[in-house]
N, CA, C and O atoms as a Maestro MAE file, in Angstrom:
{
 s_m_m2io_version
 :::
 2.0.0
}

f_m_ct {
 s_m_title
 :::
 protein
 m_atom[280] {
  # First column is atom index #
  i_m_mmod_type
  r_m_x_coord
  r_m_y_coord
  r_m_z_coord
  i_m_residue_number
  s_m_chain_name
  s_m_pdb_residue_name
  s_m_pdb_atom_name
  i_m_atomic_number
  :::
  1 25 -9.016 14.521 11.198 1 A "UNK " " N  " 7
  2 3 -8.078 13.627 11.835 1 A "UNK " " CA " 6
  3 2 -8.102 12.254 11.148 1 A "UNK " " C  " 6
  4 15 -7.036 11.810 10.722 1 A "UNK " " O  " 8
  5 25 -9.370 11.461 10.989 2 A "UNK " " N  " 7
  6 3 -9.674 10.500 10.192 2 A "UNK " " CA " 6
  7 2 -8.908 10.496 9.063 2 A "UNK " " C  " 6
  8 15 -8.102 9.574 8.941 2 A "UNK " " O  " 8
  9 25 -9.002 11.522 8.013 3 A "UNK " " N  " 7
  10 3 -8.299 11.813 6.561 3 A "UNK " " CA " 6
  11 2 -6.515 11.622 7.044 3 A "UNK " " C  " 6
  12 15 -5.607 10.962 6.537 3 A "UNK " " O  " 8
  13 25 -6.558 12.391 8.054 4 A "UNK " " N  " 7
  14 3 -4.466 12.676 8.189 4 A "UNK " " CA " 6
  15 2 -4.143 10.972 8.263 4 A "UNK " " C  " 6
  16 15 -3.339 10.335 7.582 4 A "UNK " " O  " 8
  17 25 -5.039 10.499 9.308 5 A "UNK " " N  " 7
  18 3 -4.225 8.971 9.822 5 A "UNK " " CA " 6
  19 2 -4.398 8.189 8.505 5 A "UNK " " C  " 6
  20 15 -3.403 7.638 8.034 5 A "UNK " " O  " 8
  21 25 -5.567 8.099 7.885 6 A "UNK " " N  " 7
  22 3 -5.497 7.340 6.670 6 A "UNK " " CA " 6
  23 2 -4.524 7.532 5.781 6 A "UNK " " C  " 6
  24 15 -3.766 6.635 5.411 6 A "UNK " " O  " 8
  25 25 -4.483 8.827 5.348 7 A "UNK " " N  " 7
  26 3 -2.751 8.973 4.440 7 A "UNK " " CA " 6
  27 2 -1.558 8.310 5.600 7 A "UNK " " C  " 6
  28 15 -0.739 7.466 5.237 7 A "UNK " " O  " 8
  29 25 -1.605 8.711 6.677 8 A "UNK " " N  " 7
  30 3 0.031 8.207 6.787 8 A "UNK " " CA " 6
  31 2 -0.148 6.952 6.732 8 A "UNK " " C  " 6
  32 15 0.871 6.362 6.376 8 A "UNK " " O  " 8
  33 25 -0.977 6.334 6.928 9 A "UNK " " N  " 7
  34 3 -0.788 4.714 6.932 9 A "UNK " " CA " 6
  35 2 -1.078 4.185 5.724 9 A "UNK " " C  " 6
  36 15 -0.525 3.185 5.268 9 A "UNK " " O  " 8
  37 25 -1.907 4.802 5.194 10 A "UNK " " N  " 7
  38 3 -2.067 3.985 3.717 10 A "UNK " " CA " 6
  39 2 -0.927 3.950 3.090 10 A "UNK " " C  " 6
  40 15 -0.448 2.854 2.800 10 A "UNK " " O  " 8
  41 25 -0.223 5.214 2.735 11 A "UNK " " N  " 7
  42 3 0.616 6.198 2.288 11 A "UNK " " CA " 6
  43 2 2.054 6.093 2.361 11 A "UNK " " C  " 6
  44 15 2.909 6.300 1.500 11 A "UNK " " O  " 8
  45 25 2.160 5.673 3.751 12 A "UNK " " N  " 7
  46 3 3.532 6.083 4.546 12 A "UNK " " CA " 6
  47 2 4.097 4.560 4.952 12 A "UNK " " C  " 6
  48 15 5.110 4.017 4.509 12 A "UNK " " O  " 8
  49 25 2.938 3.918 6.137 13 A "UNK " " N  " 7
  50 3 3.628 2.433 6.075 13 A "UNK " " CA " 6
  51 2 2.983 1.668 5.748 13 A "UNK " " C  " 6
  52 15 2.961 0.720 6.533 13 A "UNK " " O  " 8
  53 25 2.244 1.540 4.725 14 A "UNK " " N  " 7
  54 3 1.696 -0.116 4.337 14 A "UNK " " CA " 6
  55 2 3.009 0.140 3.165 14 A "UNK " " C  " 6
  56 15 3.404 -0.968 2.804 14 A "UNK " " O  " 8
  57 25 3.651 1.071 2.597 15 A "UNK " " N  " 7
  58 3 4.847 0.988 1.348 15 A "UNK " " CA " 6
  59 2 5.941 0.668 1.986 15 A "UNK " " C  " 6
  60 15 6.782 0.171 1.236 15 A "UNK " " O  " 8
  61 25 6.378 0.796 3.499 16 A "UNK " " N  " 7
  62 3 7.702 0.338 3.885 16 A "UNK " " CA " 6
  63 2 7.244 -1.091 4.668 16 A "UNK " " C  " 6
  64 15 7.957 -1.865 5.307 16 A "UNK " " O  " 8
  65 25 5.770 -1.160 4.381 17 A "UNK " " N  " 7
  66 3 5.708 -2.738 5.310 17 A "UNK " " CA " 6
  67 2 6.001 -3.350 3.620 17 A "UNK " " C  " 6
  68 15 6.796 -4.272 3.439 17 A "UNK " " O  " 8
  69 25 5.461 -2.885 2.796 18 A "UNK " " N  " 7
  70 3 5.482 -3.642 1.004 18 A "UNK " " CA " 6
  71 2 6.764 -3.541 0.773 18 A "UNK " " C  " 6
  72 15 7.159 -4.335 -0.081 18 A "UNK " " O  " 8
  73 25 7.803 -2.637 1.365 19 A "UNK " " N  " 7
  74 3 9.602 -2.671 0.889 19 A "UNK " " CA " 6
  75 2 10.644 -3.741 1.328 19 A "UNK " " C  " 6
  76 15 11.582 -4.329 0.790 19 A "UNK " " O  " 8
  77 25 9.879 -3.719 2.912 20 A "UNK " " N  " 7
  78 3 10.326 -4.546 4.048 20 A "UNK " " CA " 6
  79 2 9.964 -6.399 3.249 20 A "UNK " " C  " 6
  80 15 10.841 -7.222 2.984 20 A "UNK " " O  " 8
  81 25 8.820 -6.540 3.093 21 A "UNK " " N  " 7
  82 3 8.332 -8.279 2.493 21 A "UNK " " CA " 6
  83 2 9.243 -7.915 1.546 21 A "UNK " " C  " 6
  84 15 10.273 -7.852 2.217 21 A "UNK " " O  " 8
  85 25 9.654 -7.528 0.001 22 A "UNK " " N  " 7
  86 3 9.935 -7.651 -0.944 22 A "UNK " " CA " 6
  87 2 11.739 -8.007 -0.710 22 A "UNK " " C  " 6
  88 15 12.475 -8.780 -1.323 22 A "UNK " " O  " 8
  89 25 11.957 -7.265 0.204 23 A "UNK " " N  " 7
  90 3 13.509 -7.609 0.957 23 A "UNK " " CA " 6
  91 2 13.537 -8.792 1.463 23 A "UNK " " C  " 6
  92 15 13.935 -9.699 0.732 23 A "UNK " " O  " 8
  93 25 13.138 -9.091 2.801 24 A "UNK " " N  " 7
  94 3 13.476 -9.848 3.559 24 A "UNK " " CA " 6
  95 2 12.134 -10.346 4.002 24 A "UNK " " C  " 6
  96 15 11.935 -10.070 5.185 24 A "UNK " " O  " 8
  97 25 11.068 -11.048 3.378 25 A "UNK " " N  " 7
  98 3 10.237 -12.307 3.420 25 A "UNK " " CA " 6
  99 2 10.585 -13.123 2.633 25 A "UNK " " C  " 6
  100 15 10.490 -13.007 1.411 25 A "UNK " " O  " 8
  101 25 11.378 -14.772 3.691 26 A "UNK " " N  " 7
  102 3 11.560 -15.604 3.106 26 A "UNK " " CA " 6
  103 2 11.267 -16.929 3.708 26 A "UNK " " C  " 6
  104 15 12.006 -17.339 4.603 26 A "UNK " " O  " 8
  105 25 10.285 -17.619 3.314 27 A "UNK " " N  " 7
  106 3 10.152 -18.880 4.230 27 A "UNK " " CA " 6
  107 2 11.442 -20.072 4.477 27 A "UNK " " C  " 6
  108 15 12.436 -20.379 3.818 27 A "UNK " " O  " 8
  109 25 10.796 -20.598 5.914 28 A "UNK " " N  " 7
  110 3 12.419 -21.550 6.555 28 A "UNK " " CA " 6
  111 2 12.597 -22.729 5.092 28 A "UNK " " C  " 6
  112 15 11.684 -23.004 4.314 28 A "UNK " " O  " 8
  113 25 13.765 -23.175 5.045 29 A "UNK " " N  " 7
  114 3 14.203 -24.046 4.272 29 A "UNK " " CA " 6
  115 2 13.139 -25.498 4.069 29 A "UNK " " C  " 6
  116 15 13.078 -26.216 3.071 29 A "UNK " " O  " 8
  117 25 12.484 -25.613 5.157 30 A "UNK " " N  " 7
  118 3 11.434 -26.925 5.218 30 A "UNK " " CA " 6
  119 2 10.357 -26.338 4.490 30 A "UNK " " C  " 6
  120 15 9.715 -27.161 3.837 30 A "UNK " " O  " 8
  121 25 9.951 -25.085 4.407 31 A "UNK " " N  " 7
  122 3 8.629 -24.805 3.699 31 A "UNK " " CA " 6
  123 2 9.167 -24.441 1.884 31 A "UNK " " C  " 6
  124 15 8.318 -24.078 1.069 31 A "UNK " " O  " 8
  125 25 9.954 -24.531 1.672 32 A "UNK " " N  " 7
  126 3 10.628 -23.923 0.395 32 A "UNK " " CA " 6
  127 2 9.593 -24.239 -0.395 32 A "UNK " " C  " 6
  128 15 9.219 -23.205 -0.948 32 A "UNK " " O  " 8
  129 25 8.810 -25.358 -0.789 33 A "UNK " " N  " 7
  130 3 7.881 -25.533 -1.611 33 A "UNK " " CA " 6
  131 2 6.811 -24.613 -1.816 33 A "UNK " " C  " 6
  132 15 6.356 -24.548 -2.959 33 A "UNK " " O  " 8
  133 25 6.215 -23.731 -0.728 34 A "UNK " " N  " 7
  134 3 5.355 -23.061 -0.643 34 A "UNK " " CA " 6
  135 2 6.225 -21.275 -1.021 34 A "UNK " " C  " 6
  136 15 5.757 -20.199 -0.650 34 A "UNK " " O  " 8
  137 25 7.077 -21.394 -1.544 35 A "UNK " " N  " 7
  138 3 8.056 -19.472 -1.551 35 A "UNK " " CA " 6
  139 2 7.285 -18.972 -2.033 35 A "UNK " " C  " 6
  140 15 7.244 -17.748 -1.912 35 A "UNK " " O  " 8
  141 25 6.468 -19.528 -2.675 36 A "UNK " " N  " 7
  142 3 5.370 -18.951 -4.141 36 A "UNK " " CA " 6
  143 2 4.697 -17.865 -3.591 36 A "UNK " " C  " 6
  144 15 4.962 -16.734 -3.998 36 A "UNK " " O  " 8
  145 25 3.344 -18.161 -2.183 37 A "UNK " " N  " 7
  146 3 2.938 -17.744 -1.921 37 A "UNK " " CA " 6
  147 2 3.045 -15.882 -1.354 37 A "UNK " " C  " 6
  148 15 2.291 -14.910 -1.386 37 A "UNK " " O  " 8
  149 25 4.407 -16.170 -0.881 38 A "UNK " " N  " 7
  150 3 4.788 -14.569 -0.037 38 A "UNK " " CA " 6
  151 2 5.137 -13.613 -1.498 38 A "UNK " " C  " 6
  152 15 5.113 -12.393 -1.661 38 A "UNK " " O  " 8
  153 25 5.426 -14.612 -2.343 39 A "UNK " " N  " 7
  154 3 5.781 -13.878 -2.965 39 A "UNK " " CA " 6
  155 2 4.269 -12.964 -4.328 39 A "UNK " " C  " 6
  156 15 4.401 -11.981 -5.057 39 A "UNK " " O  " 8
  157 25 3.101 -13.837 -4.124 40 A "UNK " " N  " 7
  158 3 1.891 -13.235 -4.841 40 A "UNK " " CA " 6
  159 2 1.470 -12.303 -3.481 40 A "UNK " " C  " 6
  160 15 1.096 -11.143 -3.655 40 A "UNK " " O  " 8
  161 25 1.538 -12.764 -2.402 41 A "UNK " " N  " 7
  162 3 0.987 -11.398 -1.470 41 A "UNK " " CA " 6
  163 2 1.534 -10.710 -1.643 41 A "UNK " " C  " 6
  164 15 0.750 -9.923 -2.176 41 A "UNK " " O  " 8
  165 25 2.354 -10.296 -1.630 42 A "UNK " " N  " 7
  166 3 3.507 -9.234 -1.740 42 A "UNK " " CA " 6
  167 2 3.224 -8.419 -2.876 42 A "UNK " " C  " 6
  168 15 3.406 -7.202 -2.864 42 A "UNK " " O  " 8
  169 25 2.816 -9.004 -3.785 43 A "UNK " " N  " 7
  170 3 2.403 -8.261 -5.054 43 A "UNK " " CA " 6
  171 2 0.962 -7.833 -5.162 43 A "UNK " " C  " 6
  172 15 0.393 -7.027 -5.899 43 A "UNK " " O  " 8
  173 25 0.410 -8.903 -3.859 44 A "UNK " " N  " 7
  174 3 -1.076 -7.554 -3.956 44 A "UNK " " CA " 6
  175 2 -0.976 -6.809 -3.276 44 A "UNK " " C  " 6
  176 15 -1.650 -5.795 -3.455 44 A "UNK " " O  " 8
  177 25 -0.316 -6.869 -2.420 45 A "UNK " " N  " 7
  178 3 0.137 -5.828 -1.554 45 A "UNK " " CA " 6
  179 2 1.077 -4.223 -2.238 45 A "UNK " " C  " 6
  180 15 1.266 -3.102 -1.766 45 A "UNK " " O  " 8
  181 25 1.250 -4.527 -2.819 46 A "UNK " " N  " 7
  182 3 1.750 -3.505 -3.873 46 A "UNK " " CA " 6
  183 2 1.386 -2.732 -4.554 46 A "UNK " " C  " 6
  184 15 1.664 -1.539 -4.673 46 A "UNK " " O  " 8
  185 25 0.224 -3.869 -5.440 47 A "UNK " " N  " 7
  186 3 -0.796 -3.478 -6.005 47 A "UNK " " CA " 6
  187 2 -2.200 -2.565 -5.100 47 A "UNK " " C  " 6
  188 15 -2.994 -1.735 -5.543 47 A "UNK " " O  " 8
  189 25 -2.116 -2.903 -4.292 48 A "UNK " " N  " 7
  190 3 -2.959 -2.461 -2.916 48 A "UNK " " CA " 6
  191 2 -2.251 -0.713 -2.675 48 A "UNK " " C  " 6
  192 15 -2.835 0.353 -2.479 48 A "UNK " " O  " 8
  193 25 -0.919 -1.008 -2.786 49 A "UNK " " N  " 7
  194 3 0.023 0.201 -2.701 49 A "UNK " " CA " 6
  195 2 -0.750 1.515 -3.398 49 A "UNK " " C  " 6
  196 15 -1.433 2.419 -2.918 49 A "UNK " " O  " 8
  197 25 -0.260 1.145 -4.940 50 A "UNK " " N  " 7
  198 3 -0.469 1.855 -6.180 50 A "UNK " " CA " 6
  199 2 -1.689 2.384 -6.158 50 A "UNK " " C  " 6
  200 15 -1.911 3.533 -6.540 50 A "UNK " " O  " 8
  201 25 -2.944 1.268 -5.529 51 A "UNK " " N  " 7
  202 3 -4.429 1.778 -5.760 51 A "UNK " " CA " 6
  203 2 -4.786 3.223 -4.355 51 A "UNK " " C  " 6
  204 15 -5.334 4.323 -4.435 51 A "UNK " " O  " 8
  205 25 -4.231 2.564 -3.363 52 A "UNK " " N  " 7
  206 3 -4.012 4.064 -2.562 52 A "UNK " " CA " 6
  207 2 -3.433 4.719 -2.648 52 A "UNK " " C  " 6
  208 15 -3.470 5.511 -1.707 52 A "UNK " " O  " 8
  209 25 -2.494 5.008 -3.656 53 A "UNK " " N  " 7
  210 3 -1.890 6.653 -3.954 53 A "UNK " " CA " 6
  211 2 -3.331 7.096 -4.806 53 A "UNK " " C  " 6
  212 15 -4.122 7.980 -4.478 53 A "UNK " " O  " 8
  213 25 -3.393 6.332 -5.814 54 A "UNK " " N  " 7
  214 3 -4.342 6.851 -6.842 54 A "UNK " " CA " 6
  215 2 -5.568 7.269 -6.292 54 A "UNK " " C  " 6
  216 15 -6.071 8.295 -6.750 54 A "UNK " " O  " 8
  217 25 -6.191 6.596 -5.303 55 A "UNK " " N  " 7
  218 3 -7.397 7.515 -4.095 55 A "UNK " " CA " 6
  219 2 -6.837 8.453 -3.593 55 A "UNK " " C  " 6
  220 15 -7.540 9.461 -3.664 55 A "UNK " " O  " 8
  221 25 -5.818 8.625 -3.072 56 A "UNK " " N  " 7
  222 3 -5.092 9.625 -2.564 56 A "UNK " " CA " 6
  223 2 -5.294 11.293 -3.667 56 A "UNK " " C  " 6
  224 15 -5.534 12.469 -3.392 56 A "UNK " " O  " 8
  225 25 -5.055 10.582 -4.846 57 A "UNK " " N  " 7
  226 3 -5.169 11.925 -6.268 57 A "UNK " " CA " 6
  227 2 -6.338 12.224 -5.981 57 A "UNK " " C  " 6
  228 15 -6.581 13.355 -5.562 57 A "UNK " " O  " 8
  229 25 -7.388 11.234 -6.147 58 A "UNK " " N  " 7
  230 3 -9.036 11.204 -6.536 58 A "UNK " " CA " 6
  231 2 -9.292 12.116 -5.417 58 A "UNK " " C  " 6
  232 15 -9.916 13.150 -5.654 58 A "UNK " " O  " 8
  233 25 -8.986 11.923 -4.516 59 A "UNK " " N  " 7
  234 3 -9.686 12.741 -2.971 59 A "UNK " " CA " 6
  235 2 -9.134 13.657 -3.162 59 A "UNK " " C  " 6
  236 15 -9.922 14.475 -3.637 59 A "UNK " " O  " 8
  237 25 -8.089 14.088 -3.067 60 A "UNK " " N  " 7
  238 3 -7.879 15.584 -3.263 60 A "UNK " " CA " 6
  239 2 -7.579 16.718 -4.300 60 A "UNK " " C  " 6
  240 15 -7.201 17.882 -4.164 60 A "UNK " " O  " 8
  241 25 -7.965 15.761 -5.649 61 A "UNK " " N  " 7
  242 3 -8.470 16.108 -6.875 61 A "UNK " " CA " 6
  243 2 -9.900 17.086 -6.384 61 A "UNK " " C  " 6
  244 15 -10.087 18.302 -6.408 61 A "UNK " " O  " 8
  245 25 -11.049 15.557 -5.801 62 A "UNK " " N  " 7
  246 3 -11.895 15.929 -5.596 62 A "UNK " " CA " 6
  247 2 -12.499 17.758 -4.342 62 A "UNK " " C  " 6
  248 15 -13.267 18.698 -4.549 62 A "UNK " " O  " 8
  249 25 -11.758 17.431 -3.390 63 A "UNK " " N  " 7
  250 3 -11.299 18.456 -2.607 63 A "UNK " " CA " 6
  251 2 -11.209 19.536 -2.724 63 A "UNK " " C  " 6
  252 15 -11.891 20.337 -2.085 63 A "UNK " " O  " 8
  253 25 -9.790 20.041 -4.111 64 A "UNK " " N  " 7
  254 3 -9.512 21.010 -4.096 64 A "UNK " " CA " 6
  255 2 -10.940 21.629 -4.881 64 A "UNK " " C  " 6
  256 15 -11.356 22.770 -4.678 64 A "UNK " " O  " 8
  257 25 -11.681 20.508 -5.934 65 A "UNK " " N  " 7
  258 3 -12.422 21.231 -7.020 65 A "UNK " " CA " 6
  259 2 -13.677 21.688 -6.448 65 A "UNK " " C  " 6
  260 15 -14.380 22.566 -6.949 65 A "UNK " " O  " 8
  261 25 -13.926 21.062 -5.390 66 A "UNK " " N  " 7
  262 3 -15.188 21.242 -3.892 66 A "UNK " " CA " 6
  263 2 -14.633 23.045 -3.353 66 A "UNK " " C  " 6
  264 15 -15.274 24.087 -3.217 66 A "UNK " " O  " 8
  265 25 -13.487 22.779 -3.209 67 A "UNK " " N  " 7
  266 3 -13.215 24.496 -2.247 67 A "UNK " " CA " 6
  267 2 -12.981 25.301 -3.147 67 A "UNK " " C  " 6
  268 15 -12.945 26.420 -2.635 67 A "UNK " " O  " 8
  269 25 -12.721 25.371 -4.686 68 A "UNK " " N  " 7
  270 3 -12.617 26.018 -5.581 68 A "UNK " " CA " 6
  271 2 -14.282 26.873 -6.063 68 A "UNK " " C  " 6
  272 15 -14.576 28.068 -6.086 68 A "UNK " " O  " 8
  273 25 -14.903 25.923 -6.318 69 A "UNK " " N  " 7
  274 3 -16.146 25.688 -6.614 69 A "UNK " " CA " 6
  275 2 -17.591 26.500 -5.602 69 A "UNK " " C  " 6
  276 15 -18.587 27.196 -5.798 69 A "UNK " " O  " 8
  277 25 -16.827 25.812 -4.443 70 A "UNK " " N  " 7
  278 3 -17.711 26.277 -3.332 70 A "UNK " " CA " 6
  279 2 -19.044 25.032 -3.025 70 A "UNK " " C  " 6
  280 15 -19.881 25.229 -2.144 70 A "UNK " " O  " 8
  :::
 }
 m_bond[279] {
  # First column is bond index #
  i_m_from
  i_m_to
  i_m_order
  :::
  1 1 2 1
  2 2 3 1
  3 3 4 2
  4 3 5 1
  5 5 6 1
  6 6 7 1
  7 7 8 2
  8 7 9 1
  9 9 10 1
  10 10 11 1
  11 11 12 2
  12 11 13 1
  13 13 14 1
  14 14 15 1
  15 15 16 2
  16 15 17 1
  17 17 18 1
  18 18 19 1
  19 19 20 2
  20 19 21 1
  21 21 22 1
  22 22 23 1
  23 23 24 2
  24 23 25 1
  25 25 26 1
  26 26 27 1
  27 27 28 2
  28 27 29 1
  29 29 30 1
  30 30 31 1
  31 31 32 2
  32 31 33 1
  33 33 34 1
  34 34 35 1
  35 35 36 2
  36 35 37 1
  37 37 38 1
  38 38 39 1
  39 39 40 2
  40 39 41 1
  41 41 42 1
  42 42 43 1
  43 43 44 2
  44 43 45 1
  45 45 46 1
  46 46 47 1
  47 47 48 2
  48 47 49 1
  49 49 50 1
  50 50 51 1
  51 51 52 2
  52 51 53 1
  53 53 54 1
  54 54 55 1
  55 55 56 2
  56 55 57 1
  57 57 58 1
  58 58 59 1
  59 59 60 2
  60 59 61 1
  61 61 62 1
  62 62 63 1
  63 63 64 2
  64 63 65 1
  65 65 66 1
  66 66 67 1
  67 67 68 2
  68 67 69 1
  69 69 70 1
  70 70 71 1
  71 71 72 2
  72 71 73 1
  73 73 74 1
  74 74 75 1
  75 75 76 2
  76 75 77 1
  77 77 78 1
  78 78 79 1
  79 79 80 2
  80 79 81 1
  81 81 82 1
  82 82 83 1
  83 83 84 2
  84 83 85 1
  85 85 86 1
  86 86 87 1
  87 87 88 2
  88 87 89 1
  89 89 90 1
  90 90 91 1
  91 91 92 2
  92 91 93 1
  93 93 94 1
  94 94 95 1
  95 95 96 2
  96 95 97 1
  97 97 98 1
  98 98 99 1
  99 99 100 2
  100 99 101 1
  101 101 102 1
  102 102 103 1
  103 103 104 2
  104 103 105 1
  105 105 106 1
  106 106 107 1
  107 107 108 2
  108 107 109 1
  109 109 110 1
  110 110 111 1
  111 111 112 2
  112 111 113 1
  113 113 114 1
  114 114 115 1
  115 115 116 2
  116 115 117 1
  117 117 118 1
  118 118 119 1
  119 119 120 2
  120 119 121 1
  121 121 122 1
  122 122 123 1
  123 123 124 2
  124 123 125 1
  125 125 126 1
  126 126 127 1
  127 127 128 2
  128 127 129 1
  129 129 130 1
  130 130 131 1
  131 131 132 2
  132 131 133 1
  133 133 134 1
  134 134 135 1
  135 135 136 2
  136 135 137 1
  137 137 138 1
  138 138 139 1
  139 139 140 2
  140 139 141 1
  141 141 142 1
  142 142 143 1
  143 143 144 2
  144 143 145 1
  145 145 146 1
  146 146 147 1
  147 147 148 2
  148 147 149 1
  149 149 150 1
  150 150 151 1
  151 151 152 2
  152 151 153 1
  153 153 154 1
  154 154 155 1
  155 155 156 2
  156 155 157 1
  157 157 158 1
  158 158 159 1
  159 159 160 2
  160 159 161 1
  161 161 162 1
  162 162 163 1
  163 163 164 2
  164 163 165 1
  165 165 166 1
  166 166 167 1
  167 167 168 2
  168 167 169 1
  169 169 170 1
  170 170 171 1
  171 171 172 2
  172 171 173 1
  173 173 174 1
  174 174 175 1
  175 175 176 2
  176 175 177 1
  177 177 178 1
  178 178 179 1
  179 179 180 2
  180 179 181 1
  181 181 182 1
  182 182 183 1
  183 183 184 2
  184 183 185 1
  185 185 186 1
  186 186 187 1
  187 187 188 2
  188 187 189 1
  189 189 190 1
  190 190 191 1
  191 191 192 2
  192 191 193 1
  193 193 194 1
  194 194 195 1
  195 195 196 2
  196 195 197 1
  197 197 198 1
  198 198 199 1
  199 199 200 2
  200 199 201 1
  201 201 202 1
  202 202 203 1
  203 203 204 2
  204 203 205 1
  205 205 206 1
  206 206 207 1
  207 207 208 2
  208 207 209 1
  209 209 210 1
  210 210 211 1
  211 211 212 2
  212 211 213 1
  213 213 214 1
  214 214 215 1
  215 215 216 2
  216 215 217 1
  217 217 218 1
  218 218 219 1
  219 219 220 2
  220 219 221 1
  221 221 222 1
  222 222 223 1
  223 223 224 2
  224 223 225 1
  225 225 226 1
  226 226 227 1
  227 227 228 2
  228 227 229 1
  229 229 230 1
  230 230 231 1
  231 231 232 2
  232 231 233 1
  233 233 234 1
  234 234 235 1
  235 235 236 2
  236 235 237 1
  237 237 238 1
  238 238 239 1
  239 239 240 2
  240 239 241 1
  241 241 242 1
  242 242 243 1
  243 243 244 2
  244 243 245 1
  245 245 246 1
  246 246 247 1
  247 247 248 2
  248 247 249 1
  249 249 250 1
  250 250 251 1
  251 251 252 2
  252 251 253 1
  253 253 254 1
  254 254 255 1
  255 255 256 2
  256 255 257 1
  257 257 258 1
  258 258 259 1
  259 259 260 2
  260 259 261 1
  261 261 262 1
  262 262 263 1
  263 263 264 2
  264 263 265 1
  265 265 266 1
  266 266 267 1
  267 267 268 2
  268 267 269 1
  269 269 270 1
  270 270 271 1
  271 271 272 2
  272 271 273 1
  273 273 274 1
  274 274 275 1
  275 275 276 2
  276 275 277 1
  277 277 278 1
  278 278 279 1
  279 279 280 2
  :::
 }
}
């Protein structure tokens, strides 16, 4: 159960919460000086993305070669 919830959330919505900022995070007109910021989270957040698919491979890389193996 642990493993299922971690994929959908790693997986499923931290990439439409990372689609959602890249759209429509934009600070009010008084903070304009600071846009910078949403916009480097956003990109670790992305980057954050990319690194949990790639655990995603590793684990069930690892997995299948465990039940293959024995």
């Amino acid at each position: 159960m642990c493993l299922i919830l971690w994929v959908f959330f790693r997986n499923i919505c931290i990439p439409l919460l990372c689609y959602e900022c890249w759209l429509h995070l934009k600070y009010v007109p008084e903070l304009a000086d600071f846009d910078i910021a949403p916009k480097i989270l956003t990109g670790l957040l992305t980057l954050l993305c990319f690194m949990h698919v790639y655990w995603l491979v590793l684990m069930s890389g690892i997995l299948i070669k465990g039940l293959k193996s024995g």
